[in-house]
TIZA-805244 format. One line per field, with one value per atom (N, C-alpha, C): residue number from 1; residue in one letter; x, y, z. Coordinates in steps of 0.02 Angstrom, whole numbers, padded with zeros to 5 digits, always signed. Atoms other than C-alpha are relative to their C-alpha. Layout:
BEGIN
seq <- (NUM  ...)
type <- (a  ...)
xx <- (X  ...)
yy <- (Y  ...)
zz <- (Z  ...)
This chain:
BEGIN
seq <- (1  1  1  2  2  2  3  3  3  4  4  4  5  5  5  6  6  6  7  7  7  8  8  8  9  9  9  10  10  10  11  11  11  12  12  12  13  13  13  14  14  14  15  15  15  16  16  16  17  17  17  18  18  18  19  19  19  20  20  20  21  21  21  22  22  22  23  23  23  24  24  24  25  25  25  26  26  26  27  27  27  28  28  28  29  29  29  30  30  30  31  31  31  32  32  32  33  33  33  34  34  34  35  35  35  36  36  36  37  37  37  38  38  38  39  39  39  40  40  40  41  41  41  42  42  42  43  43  43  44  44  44  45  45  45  46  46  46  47  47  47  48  48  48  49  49  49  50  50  50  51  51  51  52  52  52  53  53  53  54  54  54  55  55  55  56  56  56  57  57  57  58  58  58  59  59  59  60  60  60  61  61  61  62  62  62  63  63  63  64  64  64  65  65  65  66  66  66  67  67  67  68  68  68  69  69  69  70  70  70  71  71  71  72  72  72  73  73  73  74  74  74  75  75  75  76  76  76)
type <- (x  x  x  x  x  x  x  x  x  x  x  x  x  x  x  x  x  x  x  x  x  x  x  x  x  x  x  x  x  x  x  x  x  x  x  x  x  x  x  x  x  x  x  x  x  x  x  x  x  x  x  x  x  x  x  x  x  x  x  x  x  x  x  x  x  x  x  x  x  x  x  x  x  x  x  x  x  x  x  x  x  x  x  x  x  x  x  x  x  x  x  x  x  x  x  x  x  x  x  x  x  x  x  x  x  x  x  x  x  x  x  x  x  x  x  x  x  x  x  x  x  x  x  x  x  x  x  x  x  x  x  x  x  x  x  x  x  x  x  x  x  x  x  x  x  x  x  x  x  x  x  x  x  x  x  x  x  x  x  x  x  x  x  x  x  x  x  x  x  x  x  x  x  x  x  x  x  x  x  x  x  x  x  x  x  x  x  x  x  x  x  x  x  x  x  x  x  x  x  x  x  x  x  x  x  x  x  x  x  x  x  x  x  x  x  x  x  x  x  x  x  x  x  x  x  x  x  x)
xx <- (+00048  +07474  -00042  +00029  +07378  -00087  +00082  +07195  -00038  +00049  +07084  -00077  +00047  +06949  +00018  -00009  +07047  +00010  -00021  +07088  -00086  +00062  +06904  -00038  +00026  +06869  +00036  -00035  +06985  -00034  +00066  +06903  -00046  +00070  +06743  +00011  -00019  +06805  +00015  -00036  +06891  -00053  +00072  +06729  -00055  +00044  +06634  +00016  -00055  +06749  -00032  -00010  +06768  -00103  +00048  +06555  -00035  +00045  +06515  +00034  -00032  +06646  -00030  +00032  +06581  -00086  +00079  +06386  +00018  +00003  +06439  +00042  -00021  +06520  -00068  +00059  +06356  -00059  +00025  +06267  +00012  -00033  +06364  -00016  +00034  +06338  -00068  +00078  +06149  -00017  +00033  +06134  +00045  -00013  +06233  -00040  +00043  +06123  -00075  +00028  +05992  +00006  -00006  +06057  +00008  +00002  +06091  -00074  +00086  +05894  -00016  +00023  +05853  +00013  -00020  +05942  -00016  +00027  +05877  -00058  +00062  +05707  -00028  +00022  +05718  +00029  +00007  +05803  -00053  +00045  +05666  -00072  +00039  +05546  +00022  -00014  +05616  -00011  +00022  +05640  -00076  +00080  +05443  -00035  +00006  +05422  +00004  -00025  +05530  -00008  +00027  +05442  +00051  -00071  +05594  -00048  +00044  +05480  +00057  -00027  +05594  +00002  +00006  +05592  +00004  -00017  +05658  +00063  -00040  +05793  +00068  -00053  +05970  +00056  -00092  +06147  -00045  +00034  +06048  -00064  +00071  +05886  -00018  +00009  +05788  -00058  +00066  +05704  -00081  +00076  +05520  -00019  +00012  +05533  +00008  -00017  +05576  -00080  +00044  +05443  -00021  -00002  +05466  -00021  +00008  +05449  -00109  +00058  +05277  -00066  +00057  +05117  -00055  +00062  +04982  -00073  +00068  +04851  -00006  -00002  +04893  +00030  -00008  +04933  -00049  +00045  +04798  -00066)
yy <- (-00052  +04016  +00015  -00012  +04127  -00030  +00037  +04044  +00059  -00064  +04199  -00013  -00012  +04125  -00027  +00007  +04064  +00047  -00052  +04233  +00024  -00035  +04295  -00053  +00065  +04131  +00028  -00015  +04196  +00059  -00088  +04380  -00012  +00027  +04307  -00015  +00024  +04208  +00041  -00034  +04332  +00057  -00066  +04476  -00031  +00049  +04319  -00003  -00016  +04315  +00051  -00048  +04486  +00014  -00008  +04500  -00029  +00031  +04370  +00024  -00035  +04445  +00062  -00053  +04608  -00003  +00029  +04526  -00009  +00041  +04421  +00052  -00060  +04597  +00035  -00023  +04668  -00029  +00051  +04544  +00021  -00009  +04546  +00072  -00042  +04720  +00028  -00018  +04742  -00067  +00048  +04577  +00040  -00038  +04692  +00078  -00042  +04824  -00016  +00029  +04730  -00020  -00003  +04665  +00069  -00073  +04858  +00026  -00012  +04868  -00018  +00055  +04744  -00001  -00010  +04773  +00079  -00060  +04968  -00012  -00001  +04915  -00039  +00036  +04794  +00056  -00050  +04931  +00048  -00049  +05039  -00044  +00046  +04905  -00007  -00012  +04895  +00028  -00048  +05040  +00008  -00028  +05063  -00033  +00054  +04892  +00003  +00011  +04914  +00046  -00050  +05018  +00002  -00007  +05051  +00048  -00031  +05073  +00008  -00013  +05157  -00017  +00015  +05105  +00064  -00073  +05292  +00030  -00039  +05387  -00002  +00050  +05327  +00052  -00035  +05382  -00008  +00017  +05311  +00023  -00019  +05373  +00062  -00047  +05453  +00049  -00053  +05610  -00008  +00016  +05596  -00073  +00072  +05398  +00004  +00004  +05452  -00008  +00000  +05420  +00082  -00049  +05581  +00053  -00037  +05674  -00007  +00020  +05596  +00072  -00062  +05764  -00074  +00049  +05655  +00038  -00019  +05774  -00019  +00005  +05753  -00099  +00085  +05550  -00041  +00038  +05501  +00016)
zz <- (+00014  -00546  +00063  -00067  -00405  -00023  -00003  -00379  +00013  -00032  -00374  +00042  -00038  -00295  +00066  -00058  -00130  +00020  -00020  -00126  +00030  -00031  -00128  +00057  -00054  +00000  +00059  -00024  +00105  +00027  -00014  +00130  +00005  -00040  +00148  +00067  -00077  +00292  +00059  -00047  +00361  +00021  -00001  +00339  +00048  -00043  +00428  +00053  -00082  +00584  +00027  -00055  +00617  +00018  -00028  +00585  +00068  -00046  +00700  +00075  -00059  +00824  +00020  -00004  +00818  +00023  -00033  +00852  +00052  -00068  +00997  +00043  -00064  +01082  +00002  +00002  +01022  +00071  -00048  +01111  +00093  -00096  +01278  +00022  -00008  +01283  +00017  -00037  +01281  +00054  -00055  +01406  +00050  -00065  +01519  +00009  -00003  +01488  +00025  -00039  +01543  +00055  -00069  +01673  +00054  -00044  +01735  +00028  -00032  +01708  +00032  -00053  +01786  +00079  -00066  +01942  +00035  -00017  +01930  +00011  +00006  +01923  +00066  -00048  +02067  +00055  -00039  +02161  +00031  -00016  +02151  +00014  -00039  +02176  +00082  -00048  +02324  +00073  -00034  +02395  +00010  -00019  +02387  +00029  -00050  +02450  +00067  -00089  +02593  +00036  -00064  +02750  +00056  -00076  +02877  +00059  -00048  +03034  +00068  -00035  +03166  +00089  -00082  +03357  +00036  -00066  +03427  -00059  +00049  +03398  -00003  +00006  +03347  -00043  +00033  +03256  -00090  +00059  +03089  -00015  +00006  +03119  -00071  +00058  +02962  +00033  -00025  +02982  -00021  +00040  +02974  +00014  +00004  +03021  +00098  -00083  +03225  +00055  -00056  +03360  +00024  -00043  +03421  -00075  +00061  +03236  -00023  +00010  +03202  +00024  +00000  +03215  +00000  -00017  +03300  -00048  +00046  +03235  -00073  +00083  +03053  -00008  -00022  +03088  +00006  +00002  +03128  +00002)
């Protein structure tokens, strides 16, 4: 004779699996979403942090950061 409740033991188990599978992608997902923040946020920390003070004028040089770009009147 079929046992009807290993049957419904069975589908539980199996509804339990795939939930906790489906969490723990959940999961991984927003800790990489965080981590995306996290690494945007220190970016831009950063950038505002970091003052790139120019020596002259070069292959890399940013406009507005050159020795030679600088308006003394309005500078200082």
């Amino acid at each position: 004779m079929v046992d009807p409740v290993k049957g419904l033991v069975e589908l539980q188990r199996a509804m339990l699996e795939g939930w906790m599978s489906s969490t723990n992608h959940v999961m991984a997902y927003w800790q990489h979403v965080i981590d995306l923040q996290q690494r945007l946020f220190h970016h831009a920390c950063y950038a505002r942090d970091h003052v790139e003070i120019d020596t002259g004028p070069s292959f890399t040089g940013k406009y507005g950061k050159r020795r030679f770009d600088i308006d003394p009147e309005h500078d200082v």
